[in-house]
N, C-alpha and C positions, 0 to 999 in steps of 0.2 A: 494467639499471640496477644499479649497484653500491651498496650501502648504505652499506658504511664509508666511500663519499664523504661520506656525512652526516654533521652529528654525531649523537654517541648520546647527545642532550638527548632525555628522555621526548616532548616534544611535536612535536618533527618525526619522532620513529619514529609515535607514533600520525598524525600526520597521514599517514604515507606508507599506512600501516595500514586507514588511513578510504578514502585516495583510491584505491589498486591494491589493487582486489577483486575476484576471478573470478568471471566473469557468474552462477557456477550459485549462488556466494554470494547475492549481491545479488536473484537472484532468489525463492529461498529465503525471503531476508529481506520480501522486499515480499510472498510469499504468507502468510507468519504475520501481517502488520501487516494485508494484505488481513481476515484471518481475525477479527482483531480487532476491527476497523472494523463487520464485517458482525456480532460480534455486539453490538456498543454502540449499531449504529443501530437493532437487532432491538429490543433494550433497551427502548428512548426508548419506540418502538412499538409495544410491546406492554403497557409498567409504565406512562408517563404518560398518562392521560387527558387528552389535551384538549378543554377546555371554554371555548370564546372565545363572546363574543356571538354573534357570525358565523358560522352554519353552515358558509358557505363557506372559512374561515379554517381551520376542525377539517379539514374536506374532501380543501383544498389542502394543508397540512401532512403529511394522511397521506399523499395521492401522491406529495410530494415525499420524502418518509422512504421509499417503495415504490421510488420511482426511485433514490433513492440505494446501496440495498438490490441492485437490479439491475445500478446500475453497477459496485460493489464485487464483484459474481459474475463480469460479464465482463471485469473487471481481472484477478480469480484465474485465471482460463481462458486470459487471453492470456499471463500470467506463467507457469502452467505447459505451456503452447503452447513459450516459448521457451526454458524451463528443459529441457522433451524435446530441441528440434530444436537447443540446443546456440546457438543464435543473441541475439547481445546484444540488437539491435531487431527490431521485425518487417519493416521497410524498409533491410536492409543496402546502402549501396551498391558 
């Protein structure tokens, strides 16, 4: 793709910027955001108490903050899975 077919208005350079990004970028990118994620839900779960009527409400809350915790791990594992083997998805066809 040749660029100076564009024009060089700032916003179709960054859109071309945004959209044609190499995999190990993007990947990169989502294991920092990963990182981040996992420590703001650690956060919530560990600095707020909750206290609802409903024991099962505190209960369920916390499973769900633990589940969420977990999925954020095997996101970062699969992100750096494909960041090693070089691979955009994990189902190339």
């Amino acid at each position: 793709m040749d660029y100076k077919s564009f024009n060089s208005s700032g916003y179709r350079w960054k859109f071309l910027d945004v959209t044609v990004q190499p995999d190990w970028f993007r990947h990169i990118t989502k294991i920092v955001l990963n990182i981040v994620a996992f420590v703001a839900i650690y956060l919530v779960y560990i600095v707020f108490p909750f206290n609802f009527s409903n024991s099962f409400l505190n209960w369920g809350l916390s499973v769900l903050l633990i589940l969420a915790m977990i999925g954020v791990i095997i996101a970062t594992i699969v992100e750096v899975y494909l960041l090693i083997t070089g691979k955009s998805k994990l189902r190339e066809k």
